[in-house]
RODO-2510 file (C-alpha; in nm, 4 decimals, decimal comma):
residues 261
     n   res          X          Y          Z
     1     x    -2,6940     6,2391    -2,9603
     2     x    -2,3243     6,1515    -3,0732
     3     x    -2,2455     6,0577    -2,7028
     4     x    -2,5315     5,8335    -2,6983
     5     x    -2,4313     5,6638    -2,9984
     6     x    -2,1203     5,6069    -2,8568
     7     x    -2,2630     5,4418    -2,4917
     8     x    -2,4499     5,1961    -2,7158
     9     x    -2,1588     5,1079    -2,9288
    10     x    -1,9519     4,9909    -2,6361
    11     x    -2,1680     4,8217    -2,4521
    12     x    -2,2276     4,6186    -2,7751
    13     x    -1,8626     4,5724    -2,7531
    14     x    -1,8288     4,4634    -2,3858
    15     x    -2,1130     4,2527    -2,3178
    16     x    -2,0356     3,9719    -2,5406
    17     x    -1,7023     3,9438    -2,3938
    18     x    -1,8119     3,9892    -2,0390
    19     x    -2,0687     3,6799    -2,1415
    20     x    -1,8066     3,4707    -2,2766
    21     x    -1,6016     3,4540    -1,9609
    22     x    -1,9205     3,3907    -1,7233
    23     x    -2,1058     3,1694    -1,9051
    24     x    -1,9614     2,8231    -1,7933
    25     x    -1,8500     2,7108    -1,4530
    26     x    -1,5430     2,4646    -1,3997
    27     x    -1,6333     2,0979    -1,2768
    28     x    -1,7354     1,9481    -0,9869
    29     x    -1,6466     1,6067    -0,8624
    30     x    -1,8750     1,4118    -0,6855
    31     x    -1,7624     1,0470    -0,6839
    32     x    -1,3760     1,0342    -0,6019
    33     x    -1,1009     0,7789    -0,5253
    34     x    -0,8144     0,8726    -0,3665
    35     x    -0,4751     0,6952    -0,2819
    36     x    -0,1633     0,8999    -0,0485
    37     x     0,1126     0,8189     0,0938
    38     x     0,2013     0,9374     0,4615
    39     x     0,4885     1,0517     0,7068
    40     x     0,3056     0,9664     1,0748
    41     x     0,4918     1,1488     1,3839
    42     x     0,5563     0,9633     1,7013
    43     x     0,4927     1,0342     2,0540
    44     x     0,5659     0,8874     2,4520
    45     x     0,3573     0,6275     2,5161
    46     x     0,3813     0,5210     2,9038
    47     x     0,7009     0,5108     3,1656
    48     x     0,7657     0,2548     3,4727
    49     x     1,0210     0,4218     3,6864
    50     x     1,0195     0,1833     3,9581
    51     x     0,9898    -0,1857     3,8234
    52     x     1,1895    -0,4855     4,0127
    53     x     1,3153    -0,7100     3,8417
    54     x     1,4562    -1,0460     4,0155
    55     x     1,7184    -1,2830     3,9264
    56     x     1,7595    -1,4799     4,2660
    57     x     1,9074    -1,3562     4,4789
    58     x     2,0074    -1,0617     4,3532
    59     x     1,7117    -0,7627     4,2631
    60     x     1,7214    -0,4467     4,0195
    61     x     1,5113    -0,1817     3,9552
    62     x     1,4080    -0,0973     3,5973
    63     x     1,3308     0,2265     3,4504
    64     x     1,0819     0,1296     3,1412
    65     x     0,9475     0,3387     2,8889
    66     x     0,8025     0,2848     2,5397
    67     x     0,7449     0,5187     2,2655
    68     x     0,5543     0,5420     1,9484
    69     x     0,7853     0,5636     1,6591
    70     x     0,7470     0,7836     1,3781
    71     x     0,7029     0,5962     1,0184
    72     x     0,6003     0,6353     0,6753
    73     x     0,2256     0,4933     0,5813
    74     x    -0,0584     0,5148     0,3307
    75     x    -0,4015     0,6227     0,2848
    76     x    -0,6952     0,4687     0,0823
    77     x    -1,0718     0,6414     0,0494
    78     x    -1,3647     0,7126    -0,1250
    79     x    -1,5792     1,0047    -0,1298
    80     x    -1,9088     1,0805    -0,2262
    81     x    -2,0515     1,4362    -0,2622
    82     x    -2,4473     1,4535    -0,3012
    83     x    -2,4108     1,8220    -0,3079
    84     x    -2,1548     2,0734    -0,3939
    85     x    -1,9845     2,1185    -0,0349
    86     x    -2,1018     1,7866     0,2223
    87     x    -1,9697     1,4589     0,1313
    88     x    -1,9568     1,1213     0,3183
    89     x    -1,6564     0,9240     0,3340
    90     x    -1,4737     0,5862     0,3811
    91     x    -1,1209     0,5713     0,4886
    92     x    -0,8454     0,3069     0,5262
    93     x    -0,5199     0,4310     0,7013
    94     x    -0,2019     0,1840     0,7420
    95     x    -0,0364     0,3629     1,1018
    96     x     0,2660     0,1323     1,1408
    97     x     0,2199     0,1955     1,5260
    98     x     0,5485     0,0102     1,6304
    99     x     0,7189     0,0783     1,9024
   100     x     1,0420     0,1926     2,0399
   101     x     1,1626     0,1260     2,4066
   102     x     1,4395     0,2102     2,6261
   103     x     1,5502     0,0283     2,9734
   104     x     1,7642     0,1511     3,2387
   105     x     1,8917     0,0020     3,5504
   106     x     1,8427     0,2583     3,8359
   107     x     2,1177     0,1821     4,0620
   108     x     2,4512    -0,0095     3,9744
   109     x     2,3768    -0,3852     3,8675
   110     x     2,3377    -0,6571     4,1058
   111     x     2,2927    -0,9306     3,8294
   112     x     2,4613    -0,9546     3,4574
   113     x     2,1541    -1,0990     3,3863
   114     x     1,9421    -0,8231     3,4535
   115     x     2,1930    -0,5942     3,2751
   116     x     2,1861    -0,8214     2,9932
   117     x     1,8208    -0,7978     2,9772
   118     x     1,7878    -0,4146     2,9984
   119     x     2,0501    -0,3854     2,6984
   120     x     1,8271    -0,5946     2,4732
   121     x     1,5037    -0,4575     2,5521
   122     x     1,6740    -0,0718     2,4386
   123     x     1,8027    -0,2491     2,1094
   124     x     1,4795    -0,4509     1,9629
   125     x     1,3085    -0,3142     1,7215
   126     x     0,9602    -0,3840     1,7438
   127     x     0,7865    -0,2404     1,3965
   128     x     0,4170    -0,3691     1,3944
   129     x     0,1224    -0,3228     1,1062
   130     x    -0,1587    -0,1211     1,2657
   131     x    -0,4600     0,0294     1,0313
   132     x    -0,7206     0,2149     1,1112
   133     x    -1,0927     0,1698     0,9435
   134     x    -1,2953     0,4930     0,9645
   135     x    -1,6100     0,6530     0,8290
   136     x    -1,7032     1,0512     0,8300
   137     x    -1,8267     1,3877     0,6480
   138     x    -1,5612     1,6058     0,4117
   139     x    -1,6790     1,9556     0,3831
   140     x    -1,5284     2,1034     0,0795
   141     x    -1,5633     2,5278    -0,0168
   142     x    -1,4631     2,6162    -0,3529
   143     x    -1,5662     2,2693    -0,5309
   144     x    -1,5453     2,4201    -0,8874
   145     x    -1,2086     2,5978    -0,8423
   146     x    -0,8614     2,5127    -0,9114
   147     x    -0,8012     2,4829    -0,5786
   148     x    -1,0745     2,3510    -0,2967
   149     x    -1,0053     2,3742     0,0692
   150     x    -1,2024     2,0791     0,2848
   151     x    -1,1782     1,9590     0,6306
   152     x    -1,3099     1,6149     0,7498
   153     x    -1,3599     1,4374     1,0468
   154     x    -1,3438     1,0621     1,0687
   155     x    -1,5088     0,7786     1,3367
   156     x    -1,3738     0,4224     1,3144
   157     x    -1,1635     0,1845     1,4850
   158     x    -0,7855     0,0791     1,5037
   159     x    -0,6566    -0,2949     1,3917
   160     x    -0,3244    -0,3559     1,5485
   161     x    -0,1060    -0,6474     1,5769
   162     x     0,1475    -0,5859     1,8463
   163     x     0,0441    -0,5621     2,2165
   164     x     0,1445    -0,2177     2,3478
   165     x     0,2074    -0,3714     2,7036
   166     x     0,3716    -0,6809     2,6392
   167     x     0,7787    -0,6505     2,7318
   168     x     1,1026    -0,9129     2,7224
   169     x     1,4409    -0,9215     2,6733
   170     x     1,6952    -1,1868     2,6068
   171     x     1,9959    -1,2506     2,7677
   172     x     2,3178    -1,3158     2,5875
   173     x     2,2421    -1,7222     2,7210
   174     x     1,9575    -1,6920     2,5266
   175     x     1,7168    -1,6585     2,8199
   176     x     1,3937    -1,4984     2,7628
   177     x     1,2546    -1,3001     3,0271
   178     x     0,9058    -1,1629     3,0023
   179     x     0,8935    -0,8079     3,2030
   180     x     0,5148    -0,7615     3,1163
   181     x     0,3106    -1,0566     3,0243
   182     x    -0,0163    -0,9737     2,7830
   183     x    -0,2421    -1,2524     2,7024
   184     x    -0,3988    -1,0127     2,3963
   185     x    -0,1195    -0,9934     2,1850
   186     x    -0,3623    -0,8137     1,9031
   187     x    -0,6529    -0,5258     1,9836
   188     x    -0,9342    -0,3623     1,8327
   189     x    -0,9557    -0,0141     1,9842
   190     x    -1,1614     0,3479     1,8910
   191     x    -1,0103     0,5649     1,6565
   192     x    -1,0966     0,9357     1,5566
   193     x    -0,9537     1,1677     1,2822
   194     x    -0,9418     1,5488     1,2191
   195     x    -0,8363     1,6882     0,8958
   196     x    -0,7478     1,9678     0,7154
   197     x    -0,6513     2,0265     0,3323
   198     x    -0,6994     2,1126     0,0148
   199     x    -0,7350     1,9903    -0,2907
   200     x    -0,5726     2,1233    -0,6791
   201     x    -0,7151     1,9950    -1,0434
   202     x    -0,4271     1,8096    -1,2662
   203     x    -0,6459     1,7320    -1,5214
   204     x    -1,0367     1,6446    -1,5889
   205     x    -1,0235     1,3542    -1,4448
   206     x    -0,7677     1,3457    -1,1585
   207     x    -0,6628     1,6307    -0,8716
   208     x    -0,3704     1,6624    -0,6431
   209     x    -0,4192     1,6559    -0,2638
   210     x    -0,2527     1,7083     0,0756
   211     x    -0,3611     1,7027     0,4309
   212     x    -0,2737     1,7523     0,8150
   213     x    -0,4454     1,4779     1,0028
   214     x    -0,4774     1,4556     1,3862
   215     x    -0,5533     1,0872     1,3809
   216     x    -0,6687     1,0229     1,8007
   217     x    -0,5972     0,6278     1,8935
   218     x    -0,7190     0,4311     2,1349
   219     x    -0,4214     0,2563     2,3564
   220     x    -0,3247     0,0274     2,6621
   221     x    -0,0515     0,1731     2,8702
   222     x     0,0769     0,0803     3,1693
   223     x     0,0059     0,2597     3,4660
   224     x     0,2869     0,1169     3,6951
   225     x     0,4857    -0,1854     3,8120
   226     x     0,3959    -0,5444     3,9064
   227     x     0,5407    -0,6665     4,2150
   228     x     0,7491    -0,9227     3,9784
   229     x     0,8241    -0,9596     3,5856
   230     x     0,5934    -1,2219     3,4117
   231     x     0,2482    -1,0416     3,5104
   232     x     0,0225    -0,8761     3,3269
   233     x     0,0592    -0,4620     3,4885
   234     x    -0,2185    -0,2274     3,5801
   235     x    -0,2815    -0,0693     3,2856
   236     x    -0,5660     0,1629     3,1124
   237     x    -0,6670     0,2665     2,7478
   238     x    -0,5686     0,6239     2,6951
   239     x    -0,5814     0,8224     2,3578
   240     x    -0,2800     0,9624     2,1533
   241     x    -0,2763     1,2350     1,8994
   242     x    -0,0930     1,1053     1,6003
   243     x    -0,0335     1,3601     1,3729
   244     x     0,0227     1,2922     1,0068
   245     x     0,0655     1,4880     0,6499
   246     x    -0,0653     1,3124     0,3262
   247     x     0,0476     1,3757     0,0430
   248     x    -0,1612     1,1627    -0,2447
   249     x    -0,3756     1,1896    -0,6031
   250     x    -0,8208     1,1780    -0,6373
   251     x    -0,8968     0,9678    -0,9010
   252     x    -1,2162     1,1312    -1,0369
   253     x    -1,5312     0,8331    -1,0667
   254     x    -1,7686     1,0792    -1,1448
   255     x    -1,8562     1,4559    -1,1785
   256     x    -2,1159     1,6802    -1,2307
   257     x    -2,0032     1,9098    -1,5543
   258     x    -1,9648     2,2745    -1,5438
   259     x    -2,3009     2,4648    -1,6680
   260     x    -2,4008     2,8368    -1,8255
   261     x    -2,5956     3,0492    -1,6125
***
């Protein structure tokens, strides 16, 4: 009987303690602003081994090739979560996208011109604003917790500025020569993103987040030389992985209050 006793005296003990630590769960957000900033790494984007380049009557040969350059940018969304794990989203990403070329004459010089040229085509720096205006899904796992891992893919389209074809260089007369010509000096092209993160509570009302972003652009390259400077080259749209870490804040719009169960 004594033992007994004593089995119903400590569960008397233990069960209002083990109540008070599982009655509530944390919060959940469900409306949610966020604003990060962004390092964005760059990558080749096309190469013309073999492009002639005339200055009557002598001839060179160029060796062309541009690059993406890696830059600092920003990200801007909104999220909205219907349920605790699926959310839709709407993002605004600023890219930079400029670019970064270098120009080499293959055999020894015929013209100073030329030479001229090739130097200031390796020194220009050509930054650009690019952005990139996407929608997708965020699936978040741990959406109470203190910290909530999510992945999200994105479908949109990239605003740039800056043709990625056009080419010229100045000689020190002040002579403009245009290698490749490109009457569409700004483009609208596809643009996908893949994303993985995670997200940490500050406060109530505002979390901390990062994320690795494979953000997949749509862009002209050229495909090989013209038979003389001043046309537009053979070129095709290809698609570059961009990859990018964020590093920003959610501003919490709305969320649904932790409950006892």
């Amino acid at each position: 009987m004594r033992i007994r006793d004593l089995a119903v005296a400590a569960a008397l003990l233990v069960s209002p303690s083990t109540a008070a630590v599982a009655q509530e769960t944390g919060d959940q957000s469900r409306i949610i602003f966020t604003i990060s900033g962004a390092y964005i790494g760059g990558r080749g984007l096309w190469s013309v081994p073999n492009q002639p380049v005339q200055d009557p009557p002598f001839v060179d040969t160029f060796n062309l090739n541009r690059s993406i350059t890696s830059n600092f940018g920003a990200g801007f969304s909104g999220a909205y979560f219907p349920n605790s794990s699926l959310g839709i989203t709407a993002d605004l990403m600023l890219l930079g996208l400029g670019y970064d070329d270098t120009c080499r004459i293959v055999n020894p010089p015929e013209s100073q011109r030329n030479l001229e040229v090739c130097d200031d085509i390796t020194e220009q720096d050509k930054s650009a604003a690019a952005v990139t205006v996407a929608a997708g899904v965020n699936y978040r796992v741990a959406s109470r917790e203190f910290i909530s891992p999510f992945i999200r893919a994105n479908v949109g389209v990239l605003f740039s500025n800056q043709s990625s074809i056009l080419m010229q260089g100045v000689s020190n007369e002040g002579v403009l020569l245009t290698i490749y010509e490109d009457e569409k000096r700004e483009s609208v092209t596809p643009a996908f993103a893949l994303g993985v993160g995670a997200t940490m509570q500050i406060s109530r009302g505002y979390h901390l987040r990062w994320e690795v972003r494979d953000n997949i652009v749509g862009i002209d390259a050229v495909t090989g030389p013209t038979s003389a400077p001043r046309f537009t080259p053979p070129h095709e749209q290809v698609f570059k992985h961009m990859f990018s870490v964020l590093l920003g804040v959610d501003v919490i719009l709305e969320r649904d209050r932790g409950r006892r169960y």
